[in-house]
N, C-alpha and C positions, 0 to 999 in steps of 0.2 A: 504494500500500500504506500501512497505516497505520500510523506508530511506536507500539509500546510502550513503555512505562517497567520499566525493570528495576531492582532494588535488586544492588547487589554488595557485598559483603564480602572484604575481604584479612582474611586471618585465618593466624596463625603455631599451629603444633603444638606442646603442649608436655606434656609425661606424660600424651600420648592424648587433651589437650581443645584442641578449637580454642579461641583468643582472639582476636575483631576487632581489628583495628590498624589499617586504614581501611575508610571506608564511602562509598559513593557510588552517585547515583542515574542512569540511562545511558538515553537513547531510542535504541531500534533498532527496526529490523524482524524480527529473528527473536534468539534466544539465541550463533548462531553468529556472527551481526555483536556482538554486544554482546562477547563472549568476544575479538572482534577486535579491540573499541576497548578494552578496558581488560586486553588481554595485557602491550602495550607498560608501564601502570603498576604492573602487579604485576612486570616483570622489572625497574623502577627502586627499587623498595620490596625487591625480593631485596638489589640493590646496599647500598643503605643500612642495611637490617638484618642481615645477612651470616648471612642464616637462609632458607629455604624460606617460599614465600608461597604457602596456598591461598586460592582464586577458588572464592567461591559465589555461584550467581545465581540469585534469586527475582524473582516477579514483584507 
């Protein structure tokens, strides 16, 4: 199978607008592996900013 390259965005909510707070670019083979590898760094980025982290993934 062939990896794709996915772009992901951690982004924090704040009066209804997301704002990026990291970015980073992920090969997988489907969106559900990519979501896999980079769950683990948005629940470290929760720890650290003691706020909710959303995960958006583009291709």
């Amino acid at each position: 199978m062939v990896e794709m390259l996915f772009e992901v965005d951690y982004a924090l909510k704040v009066n209804g607008n997301f704002y990026t707070v990291f970015k980073e670019f992920v090969f997988a083979d489907s969106v559900s592996e990519c979501w896999s590898k980079v769950e683990p760094i948005r629940q470290e980025l929760e720890l650290k900013n003691k706020q909710q982290i959303h995960i958006f993934i583009g291709d």
